[in-house]
N, CA and C atoms of all chains as a GROMACS GRO file, in nm:
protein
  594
    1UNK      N    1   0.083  -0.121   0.000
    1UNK     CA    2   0.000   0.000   0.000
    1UNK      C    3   0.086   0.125   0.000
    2UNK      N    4   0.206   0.094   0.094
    2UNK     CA    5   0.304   0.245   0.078
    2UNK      C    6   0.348   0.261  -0.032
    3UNK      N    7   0.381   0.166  -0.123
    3UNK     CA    8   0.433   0.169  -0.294
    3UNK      C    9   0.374   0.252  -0.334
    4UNK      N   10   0.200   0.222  -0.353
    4UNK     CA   11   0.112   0.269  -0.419
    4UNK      C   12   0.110   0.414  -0.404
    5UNK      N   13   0.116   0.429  -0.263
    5UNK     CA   14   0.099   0.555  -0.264
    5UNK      C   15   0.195   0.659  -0.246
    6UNK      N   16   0.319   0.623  -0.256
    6UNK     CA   17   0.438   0.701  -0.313
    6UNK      C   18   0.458   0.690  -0.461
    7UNK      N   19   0.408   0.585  -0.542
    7UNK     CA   20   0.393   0.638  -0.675
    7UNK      C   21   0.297   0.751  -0.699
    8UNK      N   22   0.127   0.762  -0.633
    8UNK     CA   23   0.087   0.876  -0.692
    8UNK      C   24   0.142   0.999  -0.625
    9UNK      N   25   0.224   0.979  -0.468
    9UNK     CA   26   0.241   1.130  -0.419
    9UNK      C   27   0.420   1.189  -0.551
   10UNK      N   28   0.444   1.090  -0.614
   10UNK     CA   29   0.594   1.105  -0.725
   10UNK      C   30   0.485   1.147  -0.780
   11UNK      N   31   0.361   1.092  -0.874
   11UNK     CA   32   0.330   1.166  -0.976
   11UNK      C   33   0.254   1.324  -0.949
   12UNK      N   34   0.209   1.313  -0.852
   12UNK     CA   35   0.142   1.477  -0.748
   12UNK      C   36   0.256   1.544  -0.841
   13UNK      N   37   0.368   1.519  -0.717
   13UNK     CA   38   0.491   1.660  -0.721
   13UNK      C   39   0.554   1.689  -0.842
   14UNK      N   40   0.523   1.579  -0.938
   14UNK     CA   41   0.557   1.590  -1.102
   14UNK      C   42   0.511   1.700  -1.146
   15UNK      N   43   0.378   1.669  -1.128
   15UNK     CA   44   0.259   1.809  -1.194
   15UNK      C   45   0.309   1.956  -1.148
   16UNK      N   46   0.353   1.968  -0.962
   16UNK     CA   47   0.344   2.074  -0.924
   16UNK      C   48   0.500   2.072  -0.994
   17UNK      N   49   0.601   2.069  -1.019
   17UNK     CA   50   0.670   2.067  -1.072
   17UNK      C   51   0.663   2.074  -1.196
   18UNK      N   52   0.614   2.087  -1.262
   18UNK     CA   53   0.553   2.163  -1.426
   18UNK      C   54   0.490   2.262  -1.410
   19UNK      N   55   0.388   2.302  -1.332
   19UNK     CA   56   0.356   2.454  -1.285
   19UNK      C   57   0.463   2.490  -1.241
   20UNK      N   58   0.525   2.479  -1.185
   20UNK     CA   59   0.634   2.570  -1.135
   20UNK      C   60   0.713   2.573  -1.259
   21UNK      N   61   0.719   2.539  -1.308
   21UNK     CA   62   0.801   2.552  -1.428
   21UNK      C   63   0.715   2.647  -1.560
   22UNK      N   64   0.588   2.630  -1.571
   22UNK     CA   65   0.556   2.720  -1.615
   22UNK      C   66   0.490   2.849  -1.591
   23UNK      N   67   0.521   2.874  -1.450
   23UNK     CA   68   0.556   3.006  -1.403
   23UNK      C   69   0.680   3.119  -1.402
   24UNK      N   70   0.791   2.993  -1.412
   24UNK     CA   71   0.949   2.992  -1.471
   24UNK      C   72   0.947   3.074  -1.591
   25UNK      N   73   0.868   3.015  -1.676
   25UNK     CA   74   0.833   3.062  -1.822
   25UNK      C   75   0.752   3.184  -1.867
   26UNK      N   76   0.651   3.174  -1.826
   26UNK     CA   77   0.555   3.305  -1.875
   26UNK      C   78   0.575   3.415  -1.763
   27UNK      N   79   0.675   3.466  -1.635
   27UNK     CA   80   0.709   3.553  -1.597
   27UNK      C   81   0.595   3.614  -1.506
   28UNK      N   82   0.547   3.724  -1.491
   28UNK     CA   83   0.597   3.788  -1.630
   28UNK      C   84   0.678   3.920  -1.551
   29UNK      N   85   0.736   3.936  -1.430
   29UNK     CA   86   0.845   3.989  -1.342
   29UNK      C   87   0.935   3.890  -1.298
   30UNK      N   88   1.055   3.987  -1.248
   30UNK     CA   89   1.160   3.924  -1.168
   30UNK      C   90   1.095   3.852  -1.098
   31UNK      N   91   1.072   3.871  -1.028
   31UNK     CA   92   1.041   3.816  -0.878
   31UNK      C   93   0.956   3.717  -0.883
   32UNK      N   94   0.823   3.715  -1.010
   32UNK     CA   95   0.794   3.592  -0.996
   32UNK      C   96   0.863   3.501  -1.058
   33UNK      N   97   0.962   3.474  -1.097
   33UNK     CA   98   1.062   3.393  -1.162
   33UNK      C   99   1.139   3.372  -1.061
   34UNK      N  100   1.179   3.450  -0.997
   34UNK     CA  101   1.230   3.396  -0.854
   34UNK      C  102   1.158   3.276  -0.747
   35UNK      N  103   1.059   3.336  -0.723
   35UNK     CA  104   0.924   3.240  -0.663
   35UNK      C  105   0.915   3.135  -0.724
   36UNK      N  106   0.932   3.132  -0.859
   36UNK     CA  107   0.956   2.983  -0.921
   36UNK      C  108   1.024   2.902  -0.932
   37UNK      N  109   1.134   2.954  -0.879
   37UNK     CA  110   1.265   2.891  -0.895
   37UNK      C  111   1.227   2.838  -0.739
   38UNK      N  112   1.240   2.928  -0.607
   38UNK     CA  113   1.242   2.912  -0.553
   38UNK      C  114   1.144   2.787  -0.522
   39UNK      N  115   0.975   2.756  -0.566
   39UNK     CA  116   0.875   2.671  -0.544
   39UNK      C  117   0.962   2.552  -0.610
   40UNK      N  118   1.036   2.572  -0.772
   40UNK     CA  119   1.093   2.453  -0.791
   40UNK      C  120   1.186   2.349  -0.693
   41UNK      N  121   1.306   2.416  -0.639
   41UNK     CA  122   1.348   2.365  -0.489
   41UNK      C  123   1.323   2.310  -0.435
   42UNK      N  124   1.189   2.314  -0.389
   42UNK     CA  125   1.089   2.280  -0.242
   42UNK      C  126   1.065   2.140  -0.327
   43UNK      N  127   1.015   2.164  -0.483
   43UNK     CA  128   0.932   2.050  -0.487
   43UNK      C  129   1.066   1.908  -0.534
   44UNK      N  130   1.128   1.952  -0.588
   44UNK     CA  131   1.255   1.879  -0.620
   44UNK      C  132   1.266   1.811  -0.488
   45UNK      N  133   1.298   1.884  -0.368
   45UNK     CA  134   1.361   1.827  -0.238
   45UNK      C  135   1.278   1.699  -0.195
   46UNK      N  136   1.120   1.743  -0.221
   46UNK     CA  137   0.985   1.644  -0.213
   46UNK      C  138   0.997   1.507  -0.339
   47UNK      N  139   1.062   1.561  -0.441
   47UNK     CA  140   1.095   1.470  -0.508
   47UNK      C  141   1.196   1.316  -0.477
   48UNK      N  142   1.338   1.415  -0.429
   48UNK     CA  143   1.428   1.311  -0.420
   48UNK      C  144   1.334   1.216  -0.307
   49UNK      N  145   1.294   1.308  -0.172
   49UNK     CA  146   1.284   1.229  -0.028
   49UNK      C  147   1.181   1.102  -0.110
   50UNK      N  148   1.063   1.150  -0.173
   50UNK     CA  149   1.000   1.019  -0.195
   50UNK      C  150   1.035   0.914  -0.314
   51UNK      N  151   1.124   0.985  -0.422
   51UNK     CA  152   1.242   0.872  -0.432
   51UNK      C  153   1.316   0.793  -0.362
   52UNK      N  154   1.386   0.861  -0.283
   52UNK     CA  155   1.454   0.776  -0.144
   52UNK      C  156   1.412   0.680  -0.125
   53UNK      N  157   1.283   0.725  -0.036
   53UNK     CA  158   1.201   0.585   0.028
   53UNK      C  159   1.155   0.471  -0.045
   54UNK      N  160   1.117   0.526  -0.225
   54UNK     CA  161   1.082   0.411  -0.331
   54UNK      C  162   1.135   0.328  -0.328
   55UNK      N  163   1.292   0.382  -0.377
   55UNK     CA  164   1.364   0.297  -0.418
   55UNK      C  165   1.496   0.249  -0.272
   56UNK      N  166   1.464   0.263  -0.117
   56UNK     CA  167   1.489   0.211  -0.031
   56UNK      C  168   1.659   0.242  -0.017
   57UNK      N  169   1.676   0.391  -0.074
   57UNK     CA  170   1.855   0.441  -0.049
   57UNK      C  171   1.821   0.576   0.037
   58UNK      N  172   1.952   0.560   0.123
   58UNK     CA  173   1.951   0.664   0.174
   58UNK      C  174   2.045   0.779   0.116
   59UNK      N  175   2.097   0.730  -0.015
   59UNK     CA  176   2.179   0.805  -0.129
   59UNK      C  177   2.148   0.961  -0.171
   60UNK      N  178   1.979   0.986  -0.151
   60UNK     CA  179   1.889   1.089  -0.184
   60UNK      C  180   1.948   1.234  -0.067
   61UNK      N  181   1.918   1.213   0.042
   61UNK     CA  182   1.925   1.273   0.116
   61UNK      C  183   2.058   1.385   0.136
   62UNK      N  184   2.186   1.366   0.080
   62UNK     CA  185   2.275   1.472   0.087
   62UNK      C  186   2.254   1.585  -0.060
   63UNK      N  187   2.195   1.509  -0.186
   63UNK     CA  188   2.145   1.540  -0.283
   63UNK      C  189   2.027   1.620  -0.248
   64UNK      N  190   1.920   1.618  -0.161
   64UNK     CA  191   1.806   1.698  -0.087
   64UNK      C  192   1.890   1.797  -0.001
   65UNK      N  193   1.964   1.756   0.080
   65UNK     CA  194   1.999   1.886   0.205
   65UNK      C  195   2.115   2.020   0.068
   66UNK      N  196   2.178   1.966  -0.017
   66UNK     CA  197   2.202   2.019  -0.081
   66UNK      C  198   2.163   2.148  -0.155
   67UNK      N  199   2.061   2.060  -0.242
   67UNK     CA  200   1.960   2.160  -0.268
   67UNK      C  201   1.917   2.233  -0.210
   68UNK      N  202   1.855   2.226  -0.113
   68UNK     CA  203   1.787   2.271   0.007
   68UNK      C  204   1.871   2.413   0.053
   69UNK      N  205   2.047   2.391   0.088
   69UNK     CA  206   2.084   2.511   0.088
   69UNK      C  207   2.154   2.590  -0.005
   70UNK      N  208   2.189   2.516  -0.131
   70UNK     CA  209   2.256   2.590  -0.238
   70UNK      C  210   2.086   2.709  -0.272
   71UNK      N  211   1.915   2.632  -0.304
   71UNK     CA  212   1.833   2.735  -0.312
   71UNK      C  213   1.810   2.815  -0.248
   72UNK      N  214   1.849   2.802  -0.114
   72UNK     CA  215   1.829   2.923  -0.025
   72UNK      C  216   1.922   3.018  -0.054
   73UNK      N  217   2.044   3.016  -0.068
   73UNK     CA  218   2.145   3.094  -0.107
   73UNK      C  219   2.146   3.132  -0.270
   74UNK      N  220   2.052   3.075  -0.310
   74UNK     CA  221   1.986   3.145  -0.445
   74UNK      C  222   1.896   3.242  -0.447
   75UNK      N  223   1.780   3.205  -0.391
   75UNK     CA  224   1.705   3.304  -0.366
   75UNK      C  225   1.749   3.444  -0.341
   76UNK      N  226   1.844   3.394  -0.239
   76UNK     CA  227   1.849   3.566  -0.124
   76UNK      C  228   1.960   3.605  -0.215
   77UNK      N  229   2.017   3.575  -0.313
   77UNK     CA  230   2.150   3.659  -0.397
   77UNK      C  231   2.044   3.729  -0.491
   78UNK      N  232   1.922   3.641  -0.522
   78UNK     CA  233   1.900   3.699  -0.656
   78UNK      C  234   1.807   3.837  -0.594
   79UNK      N  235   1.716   3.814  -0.445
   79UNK     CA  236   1.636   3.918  -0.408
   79UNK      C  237   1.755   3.973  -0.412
   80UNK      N  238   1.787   4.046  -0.325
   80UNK     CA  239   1.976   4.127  -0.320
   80UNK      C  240   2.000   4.185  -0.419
   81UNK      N  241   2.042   4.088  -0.501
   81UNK     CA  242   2.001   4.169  -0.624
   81UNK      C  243   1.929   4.276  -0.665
   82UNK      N  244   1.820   4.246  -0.707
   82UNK     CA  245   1.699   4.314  -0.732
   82UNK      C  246   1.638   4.435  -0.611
   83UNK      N  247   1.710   4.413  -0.515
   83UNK     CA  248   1.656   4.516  -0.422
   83UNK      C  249   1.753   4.594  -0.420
   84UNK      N  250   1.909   4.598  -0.443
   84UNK     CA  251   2.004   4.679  -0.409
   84UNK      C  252   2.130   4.671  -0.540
   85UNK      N  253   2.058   4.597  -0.644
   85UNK     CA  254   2.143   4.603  -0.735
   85UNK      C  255   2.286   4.591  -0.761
   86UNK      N  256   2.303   4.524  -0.655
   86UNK     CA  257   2.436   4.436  -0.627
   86UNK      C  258   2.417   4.365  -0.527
   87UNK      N  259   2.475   4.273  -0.484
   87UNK     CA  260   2.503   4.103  -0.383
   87UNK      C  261   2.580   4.166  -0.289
   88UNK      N  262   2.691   4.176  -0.276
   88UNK     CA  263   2.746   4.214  -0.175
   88UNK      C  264   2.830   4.361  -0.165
   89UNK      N  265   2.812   4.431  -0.057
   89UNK     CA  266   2.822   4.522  -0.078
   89UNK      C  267   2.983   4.634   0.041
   90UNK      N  268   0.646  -0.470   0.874
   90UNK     CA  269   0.596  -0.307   0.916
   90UNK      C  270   0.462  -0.360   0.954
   91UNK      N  271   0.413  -0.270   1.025
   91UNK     CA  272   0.262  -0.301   1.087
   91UNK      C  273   0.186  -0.213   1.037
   92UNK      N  274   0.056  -0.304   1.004
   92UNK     CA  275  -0.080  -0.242   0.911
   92UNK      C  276  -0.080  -0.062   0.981
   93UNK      N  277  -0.107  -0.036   1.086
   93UNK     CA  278  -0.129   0.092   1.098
   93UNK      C  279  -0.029   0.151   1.061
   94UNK      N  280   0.088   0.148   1.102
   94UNK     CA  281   0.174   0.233   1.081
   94UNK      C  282   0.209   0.241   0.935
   95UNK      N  283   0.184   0.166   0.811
   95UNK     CA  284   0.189   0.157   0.690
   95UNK      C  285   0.068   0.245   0.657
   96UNK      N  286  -0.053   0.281   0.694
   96UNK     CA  287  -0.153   0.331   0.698
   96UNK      C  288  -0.140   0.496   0.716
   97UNK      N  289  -0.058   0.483   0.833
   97UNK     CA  290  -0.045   0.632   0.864
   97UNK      C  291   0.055   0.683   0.774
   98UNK      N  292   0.175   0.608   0.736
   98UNK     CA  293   0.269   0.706   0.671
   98UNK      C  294   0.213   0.710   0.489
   99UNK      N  295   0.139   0.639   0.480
   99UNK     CA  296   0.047   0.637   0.345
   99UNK      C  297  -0.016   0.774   0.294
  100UNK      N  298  -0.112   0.763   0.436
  100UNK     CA  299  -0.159   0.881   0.429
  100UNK      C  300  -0.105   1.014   0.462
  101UNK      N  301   0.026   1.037   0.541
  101UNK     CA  302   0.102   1.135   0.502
  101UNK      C  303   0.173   1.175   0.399
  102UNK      N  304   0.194   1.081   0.323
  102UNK     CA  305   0.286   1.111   0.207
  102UNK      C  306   0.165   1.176   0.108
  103UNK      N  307   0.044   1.122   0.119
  103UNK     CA  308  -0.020   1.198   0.015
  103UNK      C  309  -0.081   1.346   0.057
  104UNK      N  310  -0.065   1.320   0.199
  104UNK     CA  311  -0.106   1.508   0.179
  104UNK      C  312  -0.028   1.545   0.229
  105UNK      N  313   0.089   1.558   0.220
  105UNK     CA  314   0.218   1.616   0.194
  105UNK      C  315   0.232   1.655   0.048
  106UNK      N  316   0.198   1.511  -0.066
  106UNK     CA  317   0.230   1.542  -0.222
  106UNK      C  318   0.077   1.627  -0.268
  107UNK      N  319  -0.033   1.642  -0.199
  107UNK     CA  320  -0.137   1.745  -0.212
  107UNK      C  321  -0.107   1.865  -0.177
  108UNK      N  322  -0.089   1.892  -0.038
  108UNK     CA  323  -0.044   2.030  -0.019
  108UNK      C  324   0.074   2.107  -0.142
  109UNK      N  325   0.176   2.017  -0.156
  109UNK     CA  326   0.264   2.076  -0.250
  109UNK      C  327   0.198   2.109  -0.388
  110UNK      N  328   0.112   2.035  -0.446
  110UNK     CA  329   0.075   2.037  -0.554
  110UNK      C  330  -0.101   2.214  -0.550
  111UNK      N  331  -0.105   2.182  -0.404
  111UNK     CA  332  -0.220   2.323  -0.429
  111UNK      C  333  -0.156   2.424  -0.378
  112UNK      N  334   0.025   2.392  -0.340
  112UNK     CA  335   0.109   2.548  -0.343
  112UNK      C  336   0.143   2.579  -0.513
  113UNK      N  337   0.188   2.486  -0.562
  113UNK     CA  338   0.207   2.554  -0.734
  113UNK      C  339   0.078   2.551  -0.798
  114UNK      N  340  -0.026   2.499  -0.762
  114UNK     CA  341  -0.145   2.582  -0.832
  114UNK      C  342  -0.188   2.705  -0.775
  115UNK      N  343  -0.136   2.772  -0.637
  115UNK     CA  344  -0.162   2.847  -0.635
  115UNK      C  345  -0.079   2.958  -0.675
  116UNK      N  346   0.031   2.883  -0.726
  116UNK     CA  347   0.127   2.996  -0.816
  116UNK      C  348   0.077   3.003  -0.940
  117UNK      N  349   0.035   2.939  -1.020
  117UNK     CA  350   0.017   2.946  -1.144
  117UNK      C  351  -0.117   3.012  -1.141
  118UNK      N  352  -0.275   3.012  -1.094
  118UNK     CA  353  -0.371   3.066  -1.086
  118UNK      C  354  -0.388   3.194  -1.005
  119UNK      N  355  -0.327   3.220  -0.901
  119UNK     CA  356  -0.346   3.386  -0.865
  119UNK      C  357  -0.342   3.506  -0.948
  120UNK      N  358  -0.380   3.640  -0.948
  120UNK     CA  359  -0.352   3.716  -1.032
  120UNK      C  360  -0.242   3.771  -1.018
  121UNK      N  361  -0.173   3.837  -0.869
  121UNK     CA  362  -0.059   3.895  -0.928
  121UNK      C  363   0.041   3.807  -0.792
  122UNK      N  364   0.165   3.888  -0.800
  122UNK     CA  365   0.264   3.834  -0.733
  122UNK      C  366   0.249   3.829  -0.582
  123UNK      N  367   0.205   3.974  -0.525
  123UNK     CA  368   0.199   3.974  -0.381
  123UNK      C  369   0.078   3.832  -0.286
  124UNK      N  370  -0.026   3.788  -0.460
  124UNK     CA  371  -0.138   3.677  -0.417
  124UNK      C  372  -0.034   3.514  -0.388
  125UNK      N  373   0.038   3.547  -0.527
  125UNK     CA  374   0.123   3.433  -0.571
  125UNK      C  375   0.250   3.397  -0.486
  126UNK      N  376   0.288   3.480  -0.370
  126UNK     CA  377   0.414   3.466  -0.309
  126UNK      C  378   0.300   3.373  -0.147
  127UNK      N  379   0.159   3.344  -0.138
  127UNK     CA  380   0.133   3.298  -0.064
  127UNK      C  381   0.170   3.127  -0.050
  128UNK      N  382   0.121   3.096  -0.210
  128UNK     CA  383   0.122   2.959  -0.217
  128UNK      C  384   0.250   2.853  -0.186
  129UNK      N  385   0.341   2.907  -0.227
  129UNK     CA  386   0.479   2.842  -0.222
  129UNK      C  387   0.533   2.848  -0.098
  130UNK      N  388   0.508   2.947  -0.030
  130UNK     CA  389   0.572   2.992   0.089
  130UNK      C  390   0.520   2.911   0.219
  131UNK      N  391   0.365   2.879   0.216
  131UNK     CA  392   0.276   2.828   0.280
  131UNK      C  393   0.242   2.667   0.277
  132UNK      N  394   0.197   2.653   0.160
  132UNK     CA  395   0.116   2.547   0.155
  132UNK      C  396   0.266   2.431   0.108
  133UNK      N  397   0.356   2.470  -0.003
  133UNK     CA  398   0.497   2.374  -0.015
  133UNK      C  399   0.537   2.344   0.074
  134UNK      N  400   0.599   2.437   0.170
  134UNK     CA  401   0.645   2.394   0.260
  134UNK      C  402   0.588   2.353   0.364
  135UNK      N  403   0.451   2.338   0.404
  135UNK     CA  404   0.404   2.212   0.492
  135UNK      C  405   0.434   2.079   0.430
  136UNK      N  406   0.415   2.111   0.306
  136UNK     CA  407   0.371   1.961   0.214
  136UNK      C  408   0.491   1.895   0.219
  137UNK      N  409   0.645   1.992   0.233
  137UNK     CA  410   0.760   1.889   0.249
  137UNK      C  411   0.802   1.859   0.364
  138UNK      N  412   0.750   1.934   0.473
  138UNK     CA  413   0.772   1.914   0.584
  138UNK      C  414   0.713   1.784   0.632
  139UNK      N  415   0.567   1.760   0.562
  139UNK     CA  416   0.487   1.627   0.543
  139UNK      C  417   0.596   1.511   0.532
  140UNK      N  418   0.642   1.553   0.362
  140UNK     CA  419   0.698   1.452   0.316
  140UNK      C  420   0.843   1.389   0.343
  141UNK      N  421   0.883   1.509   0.397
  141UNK     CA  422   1.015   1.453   0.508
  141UNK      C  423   1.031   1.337   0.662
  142UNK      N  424   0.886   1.401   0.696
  142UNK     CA  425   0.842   1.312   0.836
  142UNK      C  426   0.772   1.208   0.853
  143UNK      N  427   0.762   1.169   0.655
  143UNK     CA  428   0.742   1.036   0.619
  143UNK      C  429   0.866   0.956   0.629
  144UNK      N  430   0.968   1.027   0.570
  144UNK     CA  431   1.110   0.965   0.540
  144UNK      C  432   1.161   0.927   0.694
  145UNK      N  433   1.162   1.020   0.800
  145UNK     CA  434   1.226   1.002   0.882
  145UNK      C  435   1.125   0.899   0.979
  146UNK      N  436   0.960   0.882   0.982
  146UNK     CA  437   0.931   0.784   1.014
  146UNK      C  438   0.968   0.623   0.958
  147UNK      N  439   1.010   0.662   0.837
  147UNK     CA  440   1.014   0.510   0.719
  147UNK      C  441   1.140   0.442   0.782
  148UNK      N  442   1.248   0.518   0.758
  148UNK     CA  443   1.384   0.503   0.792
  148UNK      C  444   1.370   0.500   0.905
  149UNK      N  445   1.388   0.521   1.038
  149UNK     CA  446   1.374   0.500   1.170
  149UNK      C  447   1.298   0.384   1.196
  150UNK      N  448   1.200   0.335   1.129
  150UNK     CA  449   1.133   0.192   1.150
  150UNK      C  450   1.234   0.108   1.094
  151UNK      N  451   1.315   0.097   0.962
  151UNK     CA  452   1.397   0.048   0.920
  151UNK      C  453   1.529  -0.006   0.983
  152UNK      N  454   1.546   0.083   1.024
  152UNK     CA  455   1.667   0.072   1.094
  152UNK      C  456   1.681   0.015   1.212
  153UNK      N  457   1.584   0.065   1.308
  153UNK     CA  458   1.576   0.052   1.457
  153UNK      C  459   1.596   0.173   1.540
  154UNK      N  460   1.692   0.286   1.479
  154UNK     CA  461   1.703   0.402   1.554
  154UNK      C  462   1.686   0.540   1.500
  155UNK      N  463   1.670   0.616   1.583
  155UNK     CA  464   1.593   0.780   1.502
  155UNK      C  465   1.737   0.816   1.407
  156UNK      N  466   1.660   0.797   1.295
  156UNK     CA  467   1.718   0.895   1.164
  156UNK      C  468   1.704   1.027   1.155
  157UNK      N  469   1.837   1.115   1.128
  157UNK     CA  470   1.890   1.264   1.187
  157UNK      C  471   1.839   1.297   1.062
  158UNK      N  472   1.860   1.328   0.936
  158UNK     CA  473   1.905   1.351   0.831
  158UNK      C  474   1.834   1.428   0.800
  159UNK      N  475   1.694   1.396   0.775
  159UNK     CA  476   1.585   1.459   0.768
  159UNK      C  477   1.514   1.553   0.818
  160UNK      N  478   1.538   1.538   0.970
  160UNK     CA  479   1.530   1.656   1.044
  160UNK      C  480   1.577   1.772   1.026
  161UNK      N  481   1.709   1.748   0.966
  161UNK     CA  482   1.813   1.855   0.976
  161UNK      C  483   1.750   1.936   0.798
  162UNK      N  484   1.679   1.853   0.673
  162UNK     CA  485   1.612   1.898   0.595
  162UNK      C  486   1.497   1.959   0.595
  163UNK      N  487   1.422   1.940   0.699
  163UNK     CA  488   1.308   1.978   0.790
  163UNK      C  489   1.334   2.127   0.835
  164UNK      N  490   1.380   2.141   0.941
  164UNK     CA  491   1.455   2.246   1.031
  164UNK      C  492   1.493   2.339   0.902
  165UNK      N  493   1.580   2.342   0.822
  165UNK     CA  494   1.674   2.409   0.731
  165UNK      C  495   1.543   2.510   0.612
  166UNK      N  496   1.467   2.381   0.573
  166UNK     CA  497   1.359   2.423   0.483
  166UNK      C  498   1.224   2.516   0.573
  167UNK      N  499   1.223   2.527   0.732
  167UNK     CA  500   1.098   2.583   0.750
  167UNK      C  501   1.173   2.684   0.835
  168UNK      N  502   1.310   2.701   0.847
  168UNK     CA  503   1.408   2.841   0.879
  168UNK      C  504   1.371   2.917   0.756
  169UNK      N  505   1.426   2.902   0.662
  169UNK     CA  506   1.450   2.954   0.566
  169UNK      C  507   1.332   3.029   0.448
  170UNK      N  508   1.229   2.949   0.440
  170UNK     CA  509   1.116   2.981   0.376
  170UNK      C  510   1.063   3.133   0.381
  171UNK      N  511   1.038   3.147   0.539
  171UNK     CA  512   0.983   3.333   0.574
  171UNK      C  513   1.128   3.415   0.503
  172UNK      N  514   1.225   3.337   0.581
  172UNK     CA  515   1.323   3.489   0.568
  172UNK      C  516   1.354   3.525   0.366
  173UNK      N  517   1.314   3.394   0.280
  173UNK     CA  518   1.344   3.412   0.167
  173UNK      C  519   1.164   3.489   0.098
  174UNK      N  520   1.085   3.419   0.149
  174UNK     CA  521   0.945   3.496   0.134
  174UNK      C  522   0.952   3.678   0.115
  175UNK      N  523   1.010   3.694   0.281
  175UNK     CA  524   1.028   3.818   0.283
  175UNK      C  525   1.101   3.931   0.229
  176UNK      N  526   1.224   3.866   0.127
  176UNK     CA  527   1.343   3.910   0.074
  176UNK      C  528   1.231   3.953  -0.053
  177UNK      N  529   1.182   3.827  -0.115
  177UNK     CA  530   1.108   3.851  -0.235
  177UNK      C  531   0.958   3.919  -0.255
  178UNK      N  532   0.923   4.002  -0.135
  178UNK     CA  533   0.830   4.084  -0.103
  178UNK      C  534   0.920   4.225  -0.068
  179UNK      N  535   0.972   4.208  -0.030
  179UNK     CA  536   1.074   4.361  -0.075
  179UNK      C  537   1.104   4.358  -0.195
  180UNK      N  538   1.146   4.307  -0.250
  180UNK     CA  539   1.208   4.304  -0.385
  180UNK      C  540   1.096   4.366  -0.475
  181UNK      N  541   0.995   4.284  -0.448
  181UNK     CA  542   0.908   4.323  -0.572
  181UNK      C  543   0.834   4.455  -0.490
  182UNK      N  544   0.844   4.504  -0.416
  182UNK     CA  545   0.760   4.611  -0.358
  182UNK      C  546   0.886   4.713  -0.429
  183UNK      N  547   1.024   4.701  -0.404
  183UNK     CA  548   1.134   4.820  -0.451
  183UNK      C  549   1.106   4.778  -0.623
  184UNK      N  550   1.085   4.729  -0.650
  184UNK     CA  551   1.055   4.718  -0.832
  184UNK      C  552   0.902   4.788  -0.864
  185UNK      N  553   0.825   4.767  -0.753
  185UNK     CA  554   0.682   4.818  -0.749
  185UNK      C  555   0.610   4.727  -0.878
  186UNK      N  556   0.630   4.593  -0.857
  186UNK     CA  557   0.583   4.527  -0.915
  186UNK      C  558   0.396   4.504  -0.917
  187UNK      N  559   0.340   4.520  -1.011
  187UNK     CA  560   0.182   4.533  -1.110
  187UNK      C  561   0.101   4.473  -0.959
  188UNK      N  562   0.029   4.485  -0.881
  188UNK     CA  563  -0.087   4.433  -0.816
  188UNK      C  564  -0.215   4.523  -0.860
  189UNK      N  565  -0.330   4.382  -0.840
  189UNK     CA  566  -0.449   4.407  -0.867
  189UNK      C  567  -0.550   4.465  -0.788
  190UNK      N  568  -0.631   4.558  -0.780
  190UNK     CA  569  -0.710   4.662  -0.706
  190UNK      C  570  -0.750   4.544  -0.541
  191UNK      N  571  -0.770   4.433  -0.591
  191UNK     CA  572  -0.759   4.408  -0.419
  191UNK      C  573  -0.731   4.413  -0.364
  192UNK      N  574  -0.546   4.369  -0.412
  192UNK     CA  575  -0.437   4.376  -0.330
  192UNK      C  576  -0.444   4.456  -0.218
  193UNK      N  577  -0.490   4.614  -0.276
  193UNK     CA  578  -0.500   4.677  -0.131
  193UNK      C  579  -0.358   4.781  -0.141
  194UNK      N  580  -0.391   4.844  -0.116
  194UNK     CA  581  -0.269   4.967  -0.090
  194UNK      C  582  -0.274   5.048   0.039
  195UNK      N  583  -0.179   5.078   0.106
  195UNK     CA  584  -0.182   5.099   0.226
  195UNK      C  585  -0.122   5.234   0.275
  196UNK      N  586  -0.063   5.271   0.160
  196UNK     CA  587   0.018   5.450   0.191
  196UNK      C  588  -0.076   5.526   0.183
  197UNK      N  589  -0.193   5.543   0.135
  197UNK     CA  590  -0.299   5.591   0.161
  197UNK      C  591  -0.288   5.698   0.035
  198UNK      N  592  -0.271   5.646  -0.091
  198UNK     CA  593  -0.300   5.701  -0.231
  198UNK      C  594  -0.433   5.714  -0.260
   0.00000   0.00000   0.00000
């Protein structure tokens, strides 16, 4: 029964993971392209973990915490950006 | 594994992969950004917080002892969410990015 239902919660985060992607796309500001990037992240991270458990590795998880902080340190360069028109100052 | 507990983490994983999925619809269907910075910020990150405390229940039954790993993906992802939320609500407020008459304006134009 847990199979089952980590295949449809993989195919869920697929979908939200194509909206987010085509929010990526049609824009139509910075910032929501940021937000998309950023929603992509989240759902990726939701991706690997219920990969993980599918396929019974704990291989996923430095690949998730990864992500997890390389996007955070995406986000806040690119707001930074956009709010002060340079990163570091 | 025992029937309930296969039961319960069943049913977390799917509304964990629901919540995530009605945070990017609520990115893609809102009208403008200040509506659209709710969904992702809110409703994703319960949904992985869900789907993490599936992992760390799965693995911890597996094993025999509490699995860190996840936690520490947990913790990291629901630090981080407001303070990046909030970066990208300045941002688009100093760009004065397009909102729609509901939005609401508050300087008193």
């Amino acid at each position: 029964m847990l199979e089952i239902s980590l295949q449809i919660a993989l195919l869920l985060v697929s979908i939200a993971l194509i909206m987010s992607f085509y929010r990526l796309y049609v824009g139509p500001s910075a910032p929501d392209r940021i937000l998309a990037l950023d929603t992509l992240y989240v759902n990726t991270i939701g991706l690997l973990v219920i990969a993980g458990i599918l396929l019974d590795s704990a291989l996923f998880f430095e690949a998730a915490l990864l992500i997890a902080v390389m996007g955070f340190v995406g986000t806040v360069a690119l707001s930074k950006y956009l709010l002060r028109g340079d990163i570091m100052e | 594994m025992p029937f309930a507990f296969e039961l319960l983490l069943s049913a977390l994983v799917l509304v964990g992969a629901v919540l995530t999925l009605i945070g990017s619809l609520g990115l893609v269907k809102l009208p403008d950004f200040y509506m659209r910075l709710h969904g992702p910020t809110k409703a994703t990150t319960l949904g992985g917080g869900a789907i993490l405390l599936v992992s760390v229940l799965y693995f911890s039954q597996k094993s025999g002892d509490v699995s860190l790993h996840e936690i520490l993906i947990t913790l990291f992802l629901f630090i981080t969410a407001p303070v990046g939320a909030h970066l990208m609500a300045k941002a688009a407020l100093h760009l004065k990015t397009k909102k729609v008459k509901r939005t609401g304006d508050y300087r008193g134009e």
